[in-house]
Structure formats: structure tokens, C-alpha cells
DRENTORKOL-3810 file (N, C-alpha, C; in nm, 4 decimals):
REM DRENTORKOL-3810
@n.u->3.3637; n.v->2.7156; n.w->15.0447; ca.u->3.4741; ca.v->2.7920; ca.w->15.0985; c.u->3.5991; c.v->2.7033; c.w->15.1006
@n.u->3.7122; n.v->2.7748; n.w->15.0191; ca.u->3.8511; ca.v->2.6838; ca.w->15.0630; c.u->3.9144; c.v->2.6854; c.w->15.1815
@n.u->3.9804; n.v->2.5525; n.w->15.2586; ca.u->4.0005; ca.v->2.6083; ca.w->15.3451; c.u->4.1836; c.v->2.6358; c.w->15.3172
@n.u->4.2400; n.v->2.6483; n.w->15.4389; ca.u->4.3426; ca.v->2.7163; ca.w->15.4755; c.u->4.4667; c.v->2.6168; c.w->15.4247
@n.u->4.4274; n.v->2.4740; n.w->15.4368; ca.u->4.5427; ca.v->2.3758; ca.w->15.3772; c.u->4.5099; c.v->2.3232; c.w->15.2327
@n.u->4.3769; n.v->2.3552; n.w->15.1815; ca.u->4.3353; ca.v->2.3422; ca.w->15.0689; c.u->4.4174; c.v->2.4525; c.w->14.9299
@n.u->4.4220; n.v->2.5901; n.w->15.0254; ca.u->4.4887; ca.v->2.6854; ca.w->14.9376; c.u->4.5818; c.v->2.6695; c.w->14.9440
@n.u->4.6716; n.v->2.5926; n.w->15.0614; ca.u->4.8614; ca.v->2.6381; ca.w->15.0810; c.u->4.8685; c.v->2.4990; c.w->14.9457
@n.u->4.8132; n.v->2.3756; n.w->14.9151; ca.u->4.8092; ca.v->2.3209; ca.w->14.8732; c.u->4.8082; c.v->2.3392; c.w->14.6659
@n.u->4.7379; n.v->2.4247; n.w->14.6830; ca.u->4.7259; ca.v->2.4674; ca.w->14.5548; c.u->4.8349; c.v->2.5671; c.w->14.5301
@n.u->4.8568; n.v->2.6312; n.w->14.6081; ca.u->4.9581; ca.v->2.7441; ca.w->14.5364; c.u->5.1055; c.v->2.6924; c.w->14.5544
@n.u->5.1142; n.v->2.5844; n.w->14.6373; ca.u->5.2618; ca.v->2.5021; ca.w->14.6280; c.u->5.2384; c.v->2.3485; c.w->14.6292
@n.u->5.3309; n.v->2.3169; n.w->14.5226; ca.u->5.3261; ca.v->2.1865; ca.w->14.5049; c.u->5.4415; c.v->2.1292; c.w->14.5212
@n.u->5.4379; n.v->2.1223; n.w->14.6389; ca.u->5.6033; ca.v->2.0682; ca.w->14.6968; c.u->5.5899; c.v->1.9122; c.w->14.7329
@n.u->5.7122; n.v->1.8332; n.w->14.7285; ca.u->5.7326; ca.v->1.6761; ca.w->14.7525; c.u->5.8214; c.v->1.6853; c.w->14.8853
@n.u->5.8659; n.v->1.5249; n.w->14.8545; ca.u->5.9771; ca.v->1.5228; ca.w->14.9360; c.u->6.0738; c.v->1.5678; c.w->14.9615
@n.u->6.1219; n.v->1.6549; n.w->14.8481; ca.u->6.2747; ca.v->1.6625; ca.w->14.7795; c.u->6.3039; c.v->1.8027; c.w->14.7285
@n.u->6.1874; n.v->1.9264; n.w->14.8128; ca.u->6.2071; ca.v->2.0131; ca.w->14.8248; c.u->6.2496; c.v->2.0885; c.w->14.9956
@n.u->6.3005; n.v->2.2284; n.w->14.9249; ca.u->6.3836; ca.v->2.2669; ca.w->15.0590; c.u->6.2654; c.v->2.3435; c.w->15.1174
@n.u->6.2904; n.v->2.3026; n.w->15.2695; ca.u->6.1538; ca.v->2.3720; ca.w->15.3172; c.u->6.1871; c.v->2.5196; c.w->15.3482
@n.u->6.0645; n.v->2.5742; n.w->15.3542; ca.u->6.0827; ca.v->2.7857; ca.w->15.3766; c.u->6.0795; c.v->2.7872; c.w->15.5214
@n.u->6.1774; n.v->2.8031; n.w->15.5432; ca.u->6.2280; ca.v->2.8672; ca.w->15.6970; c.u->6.2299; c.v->3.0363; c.w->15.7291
@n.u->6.1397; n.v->3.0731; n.w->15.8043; ca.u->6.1266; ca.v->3.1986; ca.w->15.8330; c.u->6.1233; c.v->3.2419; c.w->15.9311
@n.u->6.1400; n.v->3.3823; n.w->15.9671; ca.u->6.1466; ca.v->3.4265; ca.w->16.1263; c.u->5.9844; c.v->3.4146; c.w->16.1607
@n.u->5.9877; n.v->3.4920; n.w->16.2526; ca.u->5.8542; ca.v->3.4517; ca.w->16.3673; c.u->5.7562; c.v->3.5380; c.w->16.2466
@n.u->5.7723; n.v->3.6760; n.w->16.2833; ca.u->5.7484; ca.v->3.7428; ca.w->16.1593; c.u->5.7190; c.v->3.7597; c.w->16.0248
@n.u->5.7791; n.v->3.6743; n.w->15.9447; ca.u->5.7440; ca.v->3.6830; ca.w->15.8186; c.u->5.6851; c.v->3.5476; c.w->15.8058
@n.u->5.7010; n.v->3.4318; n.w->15.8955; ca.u->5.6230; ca.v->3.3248; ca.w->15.9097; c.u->5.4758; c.v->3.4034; c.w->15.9053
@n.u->5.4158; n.v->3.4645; n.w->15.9926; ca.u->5.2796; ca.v->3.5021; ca.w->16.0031; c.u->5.2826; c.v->3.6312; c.w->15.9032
@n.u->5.3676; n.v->3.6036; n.w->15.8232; ca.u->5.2894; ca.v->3.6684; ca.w->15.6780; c.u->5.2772; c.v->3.6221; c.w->15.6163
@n.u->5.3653; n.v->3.4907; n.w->15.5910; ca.u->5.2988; ca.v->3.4303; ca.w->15.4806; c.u->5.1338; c.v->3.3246; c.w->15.5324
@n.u->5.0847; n.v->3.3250; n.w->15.6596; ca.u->4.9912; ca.v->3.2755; ca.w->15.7234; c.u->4.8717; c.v->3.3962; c.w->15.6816
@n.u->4.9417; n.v->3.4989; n.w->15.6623; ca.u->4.8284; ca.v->3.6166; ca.w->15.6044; c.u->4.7916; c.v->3.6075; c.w->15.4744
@n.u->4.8978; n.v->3.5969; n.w->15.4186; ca.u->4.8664; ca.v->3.5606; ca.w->15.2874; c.u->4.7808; c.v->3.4592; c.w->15.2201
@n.u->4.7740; n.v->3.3792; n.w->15.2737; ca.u->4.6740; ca.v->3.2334; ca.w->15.2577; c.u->4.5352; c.v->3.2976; c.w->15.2967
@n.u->4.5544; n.v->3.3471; n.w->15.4186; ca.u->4.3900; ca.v->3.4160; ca.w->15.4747; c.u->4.3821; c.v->3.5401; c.w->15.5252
@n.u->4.3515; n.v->3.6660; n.w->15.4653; ca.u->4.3899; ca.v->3.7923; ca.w->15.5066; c.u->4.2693; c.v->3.7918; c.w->15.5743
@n.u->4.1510; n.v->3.7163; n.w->15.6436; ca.u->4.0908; ca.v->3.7598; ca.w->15.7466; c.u->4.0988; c.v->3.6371; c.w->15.8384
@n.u->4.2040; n.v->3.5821; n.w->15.8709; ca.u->4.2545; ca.v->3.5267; ca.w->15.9775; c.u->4.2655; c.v->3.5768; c.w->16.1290
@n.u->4.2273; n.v->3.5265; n.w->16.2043; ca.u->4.1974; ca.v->3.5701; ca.w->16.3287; c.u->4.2960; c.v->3.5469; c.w->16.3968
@n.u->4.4218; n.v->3.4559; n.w->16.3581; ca.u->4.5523; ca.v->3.4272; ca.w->16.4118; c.u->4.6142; c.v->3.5347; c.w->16.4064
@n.u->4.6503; n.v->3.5294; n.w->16.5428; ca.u->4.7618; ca.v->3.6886; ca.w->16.5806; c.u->4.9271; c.v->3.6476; c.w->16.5353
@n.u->4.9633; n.v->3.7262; n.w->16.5392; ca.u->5.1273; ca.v->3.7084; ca.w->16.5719; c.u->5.1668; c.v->3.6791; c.w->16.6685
@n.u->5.0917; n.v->3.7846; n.w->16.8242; ca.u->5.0722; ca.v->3.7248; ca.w->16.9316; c.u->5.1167; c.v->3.6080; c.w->16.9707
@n.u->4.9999; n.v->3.5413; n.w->16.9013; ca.u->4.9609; ca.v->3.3823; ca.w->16.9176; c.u->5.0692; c.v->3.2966; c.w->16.9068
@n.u->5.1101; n.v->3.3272; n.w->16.7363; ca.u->5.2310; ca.v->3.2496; ca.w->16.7313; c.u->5.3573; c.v->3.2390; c.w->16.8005
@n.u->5.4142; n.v->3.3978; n.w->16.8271; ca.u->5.4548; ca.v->3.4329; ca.w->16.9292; c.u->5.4988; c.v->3.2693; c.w->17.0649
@n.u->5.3700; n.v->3.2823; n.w->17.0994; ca.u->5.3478; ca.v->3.2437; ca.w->17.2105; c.u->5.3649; c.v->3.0796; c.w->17.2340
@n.u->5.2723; n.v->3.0429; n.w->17.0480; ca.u->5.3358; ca.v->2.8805; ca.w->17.0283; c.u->5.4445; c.v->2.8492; c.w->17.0142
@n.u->5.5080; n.v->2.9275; n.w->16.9745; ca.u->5.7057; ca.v->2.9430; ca.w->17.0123; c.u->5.7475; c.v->2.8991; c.w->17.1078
@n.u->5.6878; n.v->3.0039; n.w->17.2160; ca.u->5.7642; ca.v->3.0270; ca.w->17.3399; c.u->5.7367; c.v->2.8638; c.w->17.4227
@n.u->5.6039; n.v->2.8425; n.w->17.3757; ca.u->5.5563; ca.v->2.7072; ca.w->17.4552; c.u->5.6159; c.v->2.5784; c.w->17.4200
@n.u->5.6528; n.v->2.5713; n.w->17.3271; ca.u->5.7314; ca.v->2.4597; ca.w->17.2146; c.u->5.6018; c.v->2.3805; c.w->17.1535
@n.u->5.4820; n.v->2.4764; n.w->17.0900; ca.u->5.3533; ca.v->2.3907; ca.w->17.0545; c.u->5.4231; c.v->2.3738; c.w->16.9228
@n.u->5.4974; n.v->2.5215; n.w->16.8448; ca.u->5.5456; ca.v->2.4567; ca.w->16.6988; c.u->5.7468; c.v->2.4280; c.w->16.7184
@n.u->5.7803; n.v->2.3571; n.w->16.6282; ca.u->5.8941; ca.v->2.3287; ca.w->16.6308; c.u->5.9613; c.v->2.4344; c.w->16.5773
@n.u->6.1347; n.v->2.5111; n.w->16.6414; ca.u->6.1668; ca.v->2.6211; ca.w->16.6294; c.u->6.3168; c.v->2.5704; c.w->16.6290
@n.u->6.3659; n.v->2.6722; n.w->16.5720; ca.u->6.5357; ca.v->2.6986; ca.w->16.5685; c.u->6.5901; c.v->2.8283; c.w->16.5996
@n.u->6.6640; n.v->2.8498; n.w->16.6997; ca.u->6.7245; ca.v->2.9541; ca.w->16.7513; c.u->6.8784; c.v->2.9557; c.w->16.6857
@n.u->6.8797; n.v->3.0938; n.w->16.6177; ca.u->6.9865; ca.v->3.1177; ca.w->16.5562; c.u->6.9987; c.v->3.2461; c.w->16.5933
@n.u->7.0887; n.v->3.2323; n.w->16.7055; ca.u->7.1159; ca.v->3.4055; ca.w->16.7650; c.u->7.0075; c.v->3.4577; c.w->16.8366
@n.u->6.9832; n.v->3.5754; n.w->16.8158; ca.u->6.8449; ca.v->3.6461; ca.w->16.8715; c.u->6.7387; c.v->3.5632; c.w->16.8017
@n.u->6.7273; n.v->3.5296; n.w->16.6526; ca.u->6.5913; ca.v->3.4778; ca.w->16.6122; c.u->6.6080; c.v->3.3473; c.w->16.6129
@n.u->6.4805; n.v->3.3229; n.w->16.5953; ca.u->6.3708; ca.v->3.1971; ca.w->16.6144; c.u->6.3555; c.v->3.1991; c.w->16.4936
@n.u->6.3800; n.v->3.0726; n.w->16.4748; ca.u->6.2895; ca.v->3.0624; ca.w->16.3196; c.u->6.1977; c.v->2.9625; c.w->16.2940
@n.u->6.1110; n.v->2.9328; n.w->16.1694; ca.u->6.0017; ca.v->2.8601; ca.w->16.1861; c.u->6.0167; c.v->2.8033; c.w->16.0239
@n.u->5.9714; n.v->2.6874; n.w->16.0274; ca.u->5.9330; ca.v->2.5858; ca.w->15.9191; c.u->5.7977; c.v->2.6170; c.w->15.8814
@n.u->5.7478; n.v->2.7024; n.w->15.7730; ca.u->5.6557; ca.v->2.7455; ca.w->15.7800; c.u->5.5719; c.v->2.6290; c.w->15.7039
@n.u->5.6050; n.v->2.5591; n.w->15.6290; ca.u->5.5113; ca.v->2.4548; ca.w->15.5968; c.u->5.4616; c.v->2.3501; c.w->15.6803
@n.u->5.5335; n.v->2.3371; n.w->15.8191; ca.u->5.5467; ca.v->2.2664; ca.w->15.9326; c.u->5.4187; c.v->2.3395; c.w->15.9962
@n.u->5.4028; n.v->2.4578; n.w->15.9906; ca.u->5.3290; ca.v->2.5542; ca.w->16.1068; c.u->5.2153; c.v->2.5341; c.w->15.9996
@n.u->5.2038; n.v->2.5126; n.w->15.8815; ca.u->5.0710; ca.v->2.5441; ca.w->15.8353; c.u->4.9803; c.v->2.4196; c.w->15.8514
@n.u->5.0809; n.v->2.3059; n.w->15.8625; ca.u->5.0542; ca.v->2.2020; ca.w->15.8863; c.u->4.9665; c.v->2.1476; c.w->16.0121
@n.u->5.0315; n.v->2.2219; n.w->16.1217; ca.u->5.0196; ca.v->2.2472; ca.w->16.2431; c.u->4.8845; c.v->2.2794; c.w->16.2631
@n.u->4.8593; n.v->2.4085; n.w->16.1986; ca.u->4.7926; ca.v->2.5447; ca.w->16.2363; c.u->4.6541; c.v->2.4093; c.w->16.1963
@n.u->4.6174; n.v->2.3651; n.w->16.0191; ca.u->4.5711; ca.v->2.3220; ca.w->15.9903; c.u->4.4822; c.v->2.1816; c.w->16.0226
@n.u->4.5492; n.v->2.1076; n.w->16.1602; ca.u->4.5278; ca.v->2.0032; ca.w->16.2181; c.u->4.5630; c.v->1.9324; c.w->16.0932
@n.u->4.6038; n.v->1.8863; n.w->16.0439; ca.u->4.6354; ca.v->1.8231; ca.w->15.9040; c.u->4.7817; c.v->1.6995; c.w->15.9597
@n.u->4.7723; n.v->1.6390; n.w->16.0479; ca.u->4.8615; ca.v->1.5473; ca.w->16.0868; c.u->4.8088; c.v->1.4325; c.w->16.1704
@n.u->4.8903; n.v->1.3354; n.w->16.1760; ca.u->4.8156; ca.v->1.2756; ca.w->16.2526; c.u->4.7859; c.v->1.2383; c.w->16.4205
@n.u->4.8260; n.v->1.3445; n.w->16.4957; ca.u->4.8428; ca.v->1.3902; ca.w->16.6050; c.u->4.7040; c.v->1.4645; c.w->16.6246
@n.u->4.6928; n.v->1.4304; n.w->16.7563; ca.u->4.5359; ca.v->1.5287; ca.w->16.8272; c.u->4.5869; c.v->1.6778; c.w->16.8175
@n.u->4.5351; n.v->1.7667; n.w->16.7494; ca.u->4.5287; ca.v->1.8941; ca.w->16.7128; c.u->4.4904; c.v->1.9907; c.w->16.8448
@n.u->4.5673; n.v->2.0407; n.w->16.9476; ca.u->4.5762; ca.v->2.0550; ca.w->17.0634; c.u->4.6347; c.v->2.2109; c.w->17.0290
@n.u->4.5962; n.v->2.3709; n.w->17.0904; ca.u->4.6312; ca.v->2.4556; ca.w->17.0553; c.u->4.5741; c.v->2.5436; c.w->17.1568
END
């Protein structure tokens, strides 16, 4: 079974010296669907890691936006930080 940073991995091959995909709360957890359409991660959820400051966010007006390669990163425990969620 692939997992979840194994696929974001394969279908983008990004470096240093690319611009990262910044998205609202929303289309962030679509492209989180897209990687795994039987993902058990809510929107909810993310939602909520927002509100808590678990992922890193930018407020521009009413929206929030999200570094979605940051969040997959996140989501993935794939850093070197205790994976706490």
C-alpha cells in the first residue's frame, strides 16, 4: 500500500525553487482528497488545526489560507518534529 507522502511525492516533484500551492481551508482538503479519497480526515478537522495554530496559516481578509505542501507534510509526520495531532 502507498502511503499518503509516498503519492504526494510521486505526482510532484518539487525542489527548493518552486512556488509553494497556497490554498484556502477548502480546497486545501481537496487536494488532501485527492491523494486519498478514503481518507478519514474531515474538513472539520482541518478546520480546527487552523483554529488551534497546529498548521501554519495566513489570514487574508475573511480567508485563511494554507501551504498545502506544508499540511501534507504535517498531516504525514514526515518532519522532524514529534508528530502531535
Amino acid at each position: 500500500m502507498i502511503t499518503m507522502i509516498e503519492k504526494y511525492n510521486q505526482t510532484l516533484n518539487l525542489n527548493m525553487n518552486s512556488t509553494p500551492r497556497i490554498r484556502t481551508i477548502p480546497k486545501a482538503y481537496d487536494e488532501i482528497k485527492k491523494l486519498d479519497k478514503d481518507t478519514s480526515f474531515t474538513l472539520r478537522a482541518l478546520r480546527r488545526m487552523c483554529a488551534n495554530g497546529d498548521i501554519p496559516t495566513v489570514k487574508v481578509g475573511n480567508k485563511t489560507l494554507i501551504n498545502v505542501d506544508l499540511l501534507i507534510r504535517t498531516l504525514s509526520c514526515d518532519n522532524e518534529t514529534v508528530c502531535v495531532l
